[in-house]
N, C-alpha and C positions, 0 to 999 in steps of 0.2 A: 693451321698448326705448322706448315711444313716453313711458310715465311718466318715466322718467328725462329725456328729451329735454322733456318738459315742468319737471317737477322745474327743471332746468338753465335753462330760459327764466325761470322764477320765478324763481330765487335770479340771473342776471342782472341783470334788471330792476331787481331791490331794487339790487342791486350800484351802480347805478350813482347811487342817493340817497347809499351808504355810503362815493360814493370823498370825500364830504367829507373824512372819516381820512385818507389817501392827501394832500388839498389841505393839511391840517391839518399835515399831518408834514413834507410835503416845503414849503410858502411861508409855515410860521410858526414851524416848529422845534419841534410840539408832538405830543406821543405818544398814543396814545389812554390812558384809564387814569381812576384814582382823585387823582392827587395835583394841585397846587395851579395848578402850570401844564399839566397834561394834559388834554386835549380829553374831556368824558366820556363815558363809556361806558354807563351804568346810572344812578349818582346823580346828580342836576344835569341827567342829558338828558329832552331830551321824547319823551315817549311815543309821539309821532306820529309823529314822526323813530324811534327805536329802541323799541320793536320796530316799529311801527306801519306804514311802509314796506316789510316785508313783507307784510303785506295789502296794500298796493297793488302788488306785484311780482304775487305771487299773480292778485289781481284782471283782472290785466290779460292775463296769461300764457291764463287765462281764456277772458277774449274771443279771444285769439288766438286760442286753441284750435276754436273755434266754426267750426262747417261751412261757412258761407253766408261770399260774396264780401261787401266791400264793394259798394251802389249804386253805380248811375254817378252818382247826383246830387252821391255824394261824391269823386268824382274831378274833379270840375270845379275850375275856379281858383279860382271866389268861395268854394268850400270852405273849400280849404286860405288862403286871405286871410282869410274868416270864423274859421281856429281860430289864426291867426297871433293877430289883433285880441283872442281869447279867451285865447291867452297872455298878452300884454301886459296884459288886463286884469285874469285875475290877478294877474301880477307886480307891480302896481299896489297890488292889494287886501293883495297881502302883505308886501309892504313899509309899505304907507303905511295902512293897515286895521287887521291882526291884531295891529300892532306900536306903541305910541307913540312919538314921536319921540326919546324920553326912555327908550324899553327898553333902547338901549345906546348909550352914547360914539358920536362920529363916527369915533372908528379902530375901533372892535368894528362897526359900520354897513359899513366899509370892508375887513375884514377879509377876505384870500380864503375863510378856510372860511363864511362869511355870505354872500360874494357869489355864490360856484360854489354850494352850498345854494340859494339864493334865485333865481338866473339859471336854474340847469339845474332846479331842482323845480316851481317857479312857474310860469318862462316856458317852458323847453325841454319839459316832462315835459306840461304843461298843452298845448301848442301840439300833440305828436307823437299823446295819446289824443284828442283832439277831429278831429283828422286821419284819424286812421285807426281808433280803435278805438270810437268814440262810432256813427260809421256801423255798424260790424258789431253792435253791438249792434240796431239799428234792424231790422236783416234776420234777428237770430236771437232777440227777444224772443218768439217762440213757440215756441223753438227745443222738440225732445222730448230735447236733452240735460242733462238734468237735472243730473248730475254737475257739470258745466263751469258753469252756472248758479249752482248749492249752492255753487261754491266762490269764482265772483265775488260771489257775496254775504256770505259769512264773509270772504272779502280785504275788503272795503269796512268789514263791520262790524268786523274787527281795529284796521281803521285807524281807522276814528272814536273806537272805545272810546279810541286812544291818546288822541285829540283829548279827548276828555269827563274823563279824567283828569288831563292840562295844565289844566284851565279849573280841575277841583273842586281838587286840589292847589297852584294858583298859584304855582309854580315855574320858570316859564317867562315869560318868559326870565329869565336870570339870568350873572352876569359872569364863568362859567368856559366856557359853551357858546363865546363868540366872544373873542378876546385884545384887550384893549385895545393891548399890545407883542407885537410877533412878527417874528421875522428868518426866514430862511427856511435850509433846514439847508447849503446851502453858505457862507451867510455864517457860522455857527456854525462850520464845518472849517476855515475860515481862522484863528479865535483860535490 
């Protein structure tokens, strides 16, 4: 029971990089898929984002997993203000870093499935393991659970290889990932 209950924390976790699809369908009218206005799914996405975002579900599901309490040192306020400050500066680095300003249009920049992607991956996802899961590793890096370790480590490495494949492929970014136009699908039920 306890696998499955883990299982399910992993495949949550990613869930909540993947409700981009969900942002996509329901505030731009766009379906996941192959075709020319479809949000992709395989071709055209990046690796980091699909599959790649399961290693970081994984990874993290992980450390959850892990025996040892968070420190008190990380329950203090300057903590959690220290990994706010580490969100923002990712979401910094990823907006205005990994991206030229030139990688998409000001409506594809603007676009909800770009901005929930980029708000909640960057800042939110960035701000919540620095919070709480960066400590627990701290107290189980000697941990003797190997298991839990071996698999934050394969999560971590899934996701990078996504990353190391976006760079040698340079297909990323590219102007079907985010809609330059997009209505959102109750404006589409009114036609």
């Amino acid at each position: 029971m306890e696998i499955v209950r883990f299982i399910l924390a992993a495949l949550g976790i990613s869930a909540i990089s993947y409700f981009t699809y969900v942002v996509a369908y329901v505030f731009e009218g766009r379906k996941p898929g192959n075709g020319v206005d479809d949000i992709p799914v395989w071709r055209d996405q990046s690796r980091a984002f699909l599959p790649g975002d399961i290693g970081l579900g994984l990874a993290v599901a992980a450390v959850i997993w892990l025996p040892n309490p968070n420190p008190s040192w990380a329950q203090h306020w300057s903590w959690y203000f220290g990994s706010l400050a580490t969100g923002l500066i990712v979401f910094f680095i990823g907006r205005r870093v990994l991206y030229a300003a030139d990688s998409y249009t000001p409506e594809q920049w603007r676009s909800p499935s770009k901005r929930w992607h980029d708000f909640v991956m960057y800042f939110g996802f960035t701000t919540v393991v620095f919070a709480t899961v960066v400590p627990k590793l701290f107290t189980n890096w000697h941990s003797d659970n190997a298991l839990l370790l071996s698999l934050l480590t394969a999560g971590l490495a899934f996701w990078i290889a996504g990353i190391v494949i976006d760079v040698i492929e340079d297909d990323v970014p590219n102007d079907r990932q985010h809609p330059h136009n997009y209505r959102p699908i109750w404006a589409k039920v009114k036609q």
